[in-house]
Wavefront OBJ file of the C-alpha trace (Angstrom):
o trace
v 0.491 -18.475 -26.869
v 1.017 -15.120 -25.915
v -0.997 -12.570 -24.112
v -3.656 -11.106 -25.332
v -3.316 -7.444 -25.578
v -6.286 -4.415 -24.978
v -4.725 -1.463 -25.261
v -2.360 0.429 -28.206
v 1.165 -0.423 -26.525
v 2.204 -3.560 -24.418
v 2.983 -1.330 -21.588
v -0.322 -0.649 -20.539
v -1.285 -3.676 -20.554
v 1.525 -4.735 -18.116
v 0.202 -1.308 -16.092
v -3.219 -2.125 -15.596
v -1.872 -5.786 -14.696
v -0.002 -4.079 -12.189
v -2.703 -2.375 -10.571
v -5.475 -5.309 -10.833
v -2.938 -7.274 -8.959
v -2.444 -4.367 -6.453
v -5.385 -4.405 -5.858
v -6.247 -7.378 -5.056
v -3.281 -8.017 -3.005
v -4.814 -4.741 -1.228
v -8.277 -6.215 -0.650
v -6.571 -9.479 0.531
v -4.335 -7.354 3.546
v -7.170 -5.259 4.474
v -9.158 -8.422 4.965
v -6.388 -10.203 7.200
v -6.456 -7.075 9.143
v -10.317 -6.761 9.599
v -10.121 -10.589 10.830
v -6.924 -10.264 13.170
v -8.842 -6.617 14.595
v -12.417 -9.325 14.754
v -9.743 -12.282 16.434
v -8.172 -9.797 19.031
v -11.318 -8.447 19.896
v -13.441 -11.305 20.280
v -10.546 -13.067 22.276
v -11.057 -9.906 24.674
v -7.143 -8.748 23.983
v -8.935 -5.169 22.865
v -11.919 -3.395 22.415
v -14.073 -3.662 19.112
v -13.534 -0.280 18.428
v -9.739 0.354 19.469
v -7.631 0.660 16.748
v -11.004 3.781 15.518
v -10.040 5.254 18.596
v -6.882 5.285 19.158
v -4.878 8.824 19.584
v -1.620 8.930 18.561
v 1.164 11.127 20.008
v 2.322 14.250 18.583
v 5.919 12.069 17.933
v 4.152 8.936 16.964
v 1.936 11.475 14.264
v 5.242 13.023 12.873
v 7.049 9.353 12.620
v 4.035 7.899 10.607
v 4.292 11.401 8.786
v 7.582 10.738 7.368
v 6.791 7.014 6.807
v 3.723 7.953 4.696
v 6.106 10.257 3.035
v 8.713 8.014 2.408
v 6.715 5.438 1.283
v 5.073 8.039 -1.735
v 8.183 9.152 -2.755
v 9.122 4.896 -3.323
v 6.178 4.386 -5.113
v 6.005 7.420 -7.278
v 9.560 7.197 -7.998
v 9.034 6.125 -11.720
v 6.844 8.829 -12.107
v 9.552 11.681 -10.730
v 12.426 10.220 -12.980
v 11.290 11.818 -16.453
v 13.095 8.834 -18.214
v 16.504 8.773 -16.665
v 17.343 5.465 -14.949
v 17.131 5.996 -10.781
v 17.151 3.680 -8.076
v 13.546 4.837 -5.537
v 15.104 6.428 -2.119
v 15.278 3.431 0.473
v 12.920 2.410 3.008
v 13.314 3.671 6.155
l 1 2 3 4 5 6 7 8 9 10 11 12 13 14 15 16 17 18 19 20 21 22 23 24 25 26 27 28 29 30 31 32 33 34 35 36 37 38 39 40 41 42 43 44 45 46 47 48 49 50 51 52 53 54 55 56 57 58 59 60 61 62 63 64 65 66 67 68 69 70 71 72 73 74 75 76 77 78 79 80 81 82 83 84 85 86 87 88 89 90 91 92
């Protein structure tokens, strides 16, 4: 049986697979993280409202910076290529 198939080429189809799964995948991290914040917090290891009000340096802001950046420029790679066959830039 194969799959069934919504919109005019196979390929989007696959793409909004993609993304449903991202998404959830997405919903399922962000839960861990609201838990492990709720774990660390009630077990005293940090304040409730720590990781809102945390400051980072002016290195630590440029490092994430350039991760964020890196990490758009992997995920958007497909996007950039224009049809030619690429590998994305590696993760730092």
């Amino acid at each position: 049986m194969s799959d069934p198939q919504y919109f005019d080429h196979p390929v989007l189809d696959h793409l909004v697979e993609t993304v449903m799964q991202l998404g959830s995948e997405l919903w399922a991290t962000r839960r861990r993280l609201e838990l492990l914040e709720k774990v660390l917090a009630d077990a005293g290891a940090l304040p409730g409202n720590a990781v809102e009000l945390y400051m980072p340096s002016a290195e630590e802001a440029e490092q994430e910076a350039a991760k964020r950046d890196a990490f758009v420029r992997r995920l958007y790679a497909g996007f950039a290529r224009g049809g030619e066959q690429q590998q994305a830039p590696p993760e730092p």
